[in-house]
N, C-alpha and C positions, 0 to 999 in steps of 0.2 A: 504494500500500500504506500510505503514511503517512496520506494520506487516513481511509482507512479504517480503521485504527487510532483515530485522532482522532476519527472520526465515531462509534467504539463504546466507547472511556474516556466521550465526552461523553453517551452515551447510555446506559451506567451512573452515571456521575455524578447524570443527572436523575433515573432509579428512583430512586437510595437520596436523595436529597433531597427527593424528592418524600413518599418512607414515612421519614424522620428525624422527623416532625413530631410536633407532639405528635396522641396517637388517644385519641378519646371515648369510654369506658366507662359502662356503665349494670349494676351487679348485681342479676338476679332471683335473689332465694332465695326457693325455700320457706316456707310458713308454718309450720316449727317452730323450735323454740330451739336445736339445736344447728345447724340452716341459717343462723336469723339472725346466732349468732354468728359462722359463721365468714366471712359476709359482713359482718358489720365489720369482722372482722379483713385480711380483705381489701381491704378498701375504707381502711384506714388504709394496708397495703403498695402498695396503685396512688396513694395520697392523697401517701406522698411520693417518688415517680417522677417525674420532670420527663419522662418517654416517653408518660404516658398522663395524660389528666384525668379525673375522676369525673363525671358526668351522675346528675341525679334520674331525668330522664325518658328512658322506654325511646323516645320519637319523636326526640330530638335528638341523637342516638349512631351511632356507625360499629360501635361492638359491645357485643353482649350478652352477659353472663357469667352463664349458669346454675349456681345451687350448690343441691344440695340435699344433707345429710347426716341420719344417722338412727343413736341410740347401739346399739353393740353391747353384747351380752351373751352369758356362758355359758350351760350348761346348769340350772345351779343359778339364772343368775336376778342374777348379780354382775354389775354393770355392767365392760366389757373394753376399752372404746374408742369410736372412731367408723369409719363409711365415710362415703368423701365424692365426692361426683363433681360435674365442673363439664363443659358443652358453652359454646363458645364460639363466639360466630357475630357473621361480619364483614358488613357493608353498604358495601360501597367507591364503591358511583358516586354519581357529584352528580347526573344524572341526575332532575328530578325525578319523571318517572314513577316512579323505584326507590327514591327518597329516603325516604320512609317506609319504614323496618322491615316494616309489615304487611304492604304494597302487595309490597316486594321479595319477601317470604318465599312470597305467592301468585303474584307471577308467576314464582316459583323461579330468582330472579337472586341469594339470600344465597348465602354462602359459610362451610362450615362448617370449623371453623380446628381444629379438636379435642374430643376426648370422653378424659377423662379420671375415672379411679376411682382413691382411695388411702385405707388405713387407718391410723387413728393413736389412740396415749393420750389423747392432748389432742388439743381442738380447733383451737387452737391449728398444730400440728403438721400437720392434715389441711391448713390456711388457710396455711400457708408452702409446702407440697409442692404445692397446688393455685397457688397464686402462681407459682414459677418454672416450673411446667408452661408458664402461660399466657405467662410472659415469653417462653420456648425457643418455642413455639409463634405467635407474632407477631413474630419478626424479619423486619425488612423485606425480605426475600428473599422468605418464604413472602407477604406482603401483597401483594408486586407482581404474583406469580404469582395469589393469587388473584383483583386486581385486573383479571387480562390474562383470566381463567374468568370473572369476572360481567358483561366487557364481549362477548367471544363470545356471554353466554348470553343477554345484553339484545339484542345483535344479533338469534340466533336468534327470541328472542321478539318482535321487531318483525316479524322477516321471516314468522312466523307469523301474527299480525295481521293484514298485507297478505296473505298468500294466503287466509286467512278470509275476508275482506271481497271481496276479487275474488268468492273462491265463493259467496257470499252472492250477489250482483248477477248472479252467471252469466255471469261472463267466462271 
């Protein structure tokens, strides 16, 4: 029993050491101005987190942050605020078959970590609400878990591959 106690602290120990690291971000916004802004503003709150690094490129990332926002207004025509919604999507295996973002997303090994909508005055406001979404939404609990679904799903995917190719040859 001690055994086996031992064998499962050490075996949580590795998960959360394993997802403590720092994780590579890359934000797609939209091309308008209150997306772009609030992907700076974002990108200043992941910029000083020692959890996450920021990435130019969407090829060298473990995840993507979708933002796009678009200003509200009443009926009159007065500007009201913003809505803002962000999807987040994780790319966990080294794998190189899956390593590339595209390659994962086509052979449906991503992992999508959240979709999130929030309205605010400021943009501001939408880029801090849309921040700790993301933080609550990437604790290493949820990474491992999704890490242990896109290693099932790359399984699956191989094992389809091999029965493809059997049936192709007509075995």
């Amino acid at each position: 029993m001690k055994r086996l106690m031992i064998a499962l602290l050490s075996l949580a120990a590795g998960c959360w050491g394993q997802n403590s690291k720092t994780v590579s971000v890359t934000l797609l916004a939209e091309k308008n101005d209150a997306s772009q802004k609030a992907s700076e503003e974002m990108a200043g709150k992941i910029g000083s987190s020692s959890r996450y690094e920021l990435k130019a490129s969407s090829k060298d990332t473990k995840m993507w942050i979708n933002i796009g926002c678009i200003p509200l207004q009443n009926n009159a025509g007065s500007h009201t605020g913003f809505a803002c919604s962000e999807h987040v999507t994780y790319f966990p295996l080294e794998d190189t078959r899956f390593k590339d973002p595209v390659l994962a997303i086509l052979r449906g090994i991503e992992v999508n970590l959240s979709s999130d909508i929030t309205a605010c005055a400021q943009i501001q406001d939408c880029a801090s609400d849309m921040f700790n979404h993301f933080v609550q939404d990437t604790q290493p609990e949820r990474l491992t878990t999704a890490e242990t679904r896109a290693s099932v799903d790359a399984f699956n995917w191989g094992e389809a591959q091999t029965y493809g190719a059997r049936q192709s040859n007509g075995r």
